[in-house]
N, C-alpha and C positions, 0 to 999 in steps of 0.2 A: 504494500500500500504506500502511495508516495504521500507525502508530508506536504500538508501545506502550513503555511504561516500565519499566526491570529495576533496582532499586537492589540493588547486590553489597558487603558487606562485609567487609575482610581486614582480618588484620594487618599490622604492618608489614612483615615479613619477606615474607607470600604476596606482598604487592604489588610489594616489589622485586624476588621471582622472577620476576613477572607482567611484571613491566617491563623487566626484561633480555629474556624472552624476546622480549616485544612489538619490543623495541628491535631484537633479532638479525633478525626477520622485516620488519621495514620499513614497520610497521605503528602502528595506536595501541593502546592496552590495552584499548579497549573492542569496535572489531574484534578484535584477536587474542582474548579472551576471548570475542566471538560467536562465534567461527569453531569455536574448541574446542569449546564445548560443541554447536554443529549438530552436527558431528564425531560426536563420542562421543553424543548421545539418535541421531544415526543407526545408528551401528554397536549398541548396543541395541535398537534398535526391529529394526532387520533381525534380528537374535540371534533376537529373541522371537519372532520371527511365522514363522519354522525349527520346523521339527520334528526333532530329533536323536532316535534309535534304534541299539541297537548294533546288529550284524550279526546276531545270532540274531533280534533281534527282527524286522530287516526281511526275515530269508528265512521267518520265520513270516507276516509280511504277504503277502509276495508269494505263498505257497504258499495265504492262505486267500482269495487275490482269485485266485489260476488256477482253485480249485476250482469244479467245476460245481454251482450256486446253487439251493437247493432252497426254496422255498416253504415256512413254518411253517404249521400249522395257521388260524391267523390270517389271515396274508398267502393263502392260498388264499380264503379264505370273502369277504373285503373284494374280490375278484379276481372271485370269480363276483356280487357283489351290484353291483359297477361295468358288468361284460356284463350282467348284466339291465337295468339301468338304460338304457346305450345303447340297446339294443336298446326300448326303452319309446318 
């Protein structure tokens, strides 16, 4: 895996938060600082890519995926112009 380069800038203070933390975990501050942020861009990336709906919304979902599926005027005519076709 090739390396790339992350230069992070704090202040004093974040850094000695950063460093006590680092220090309690057993770790060095640039692992414990990679490790947080995989962390947390994961737990948003999974966030995002959820769909959340309240409950009325998904008993409205699911009641309009039970109901029996009717063909538009549209989707009819592209339907017979595909059998013609096969049938060609």
């Amino acid at each position: 895996m090739a390396a790339a380069r992350f230069d992070l800038k704090m202040d004093v203070e974040e850094k000695a938060f950063v460093s006590r933390a680092a220090a309690l975990a057993g770790t060095t501050m640039a692992a414990f600082v990679r490790t947080a942020a995989k962390e947390k861009a994961r737990d948003l990336l999974d966030r995002e890519s959820r769909i959340t709906m309240s409950d009325q919304d998904f008993q409205a979902l699911t009641m309009a995926l039970n109901e029996a599926f009717v063909p538009n005027p549209a989707l009819q005519n592209a339907m017979r112009l595909a059998r013609k076709i096969r049938r060609a």
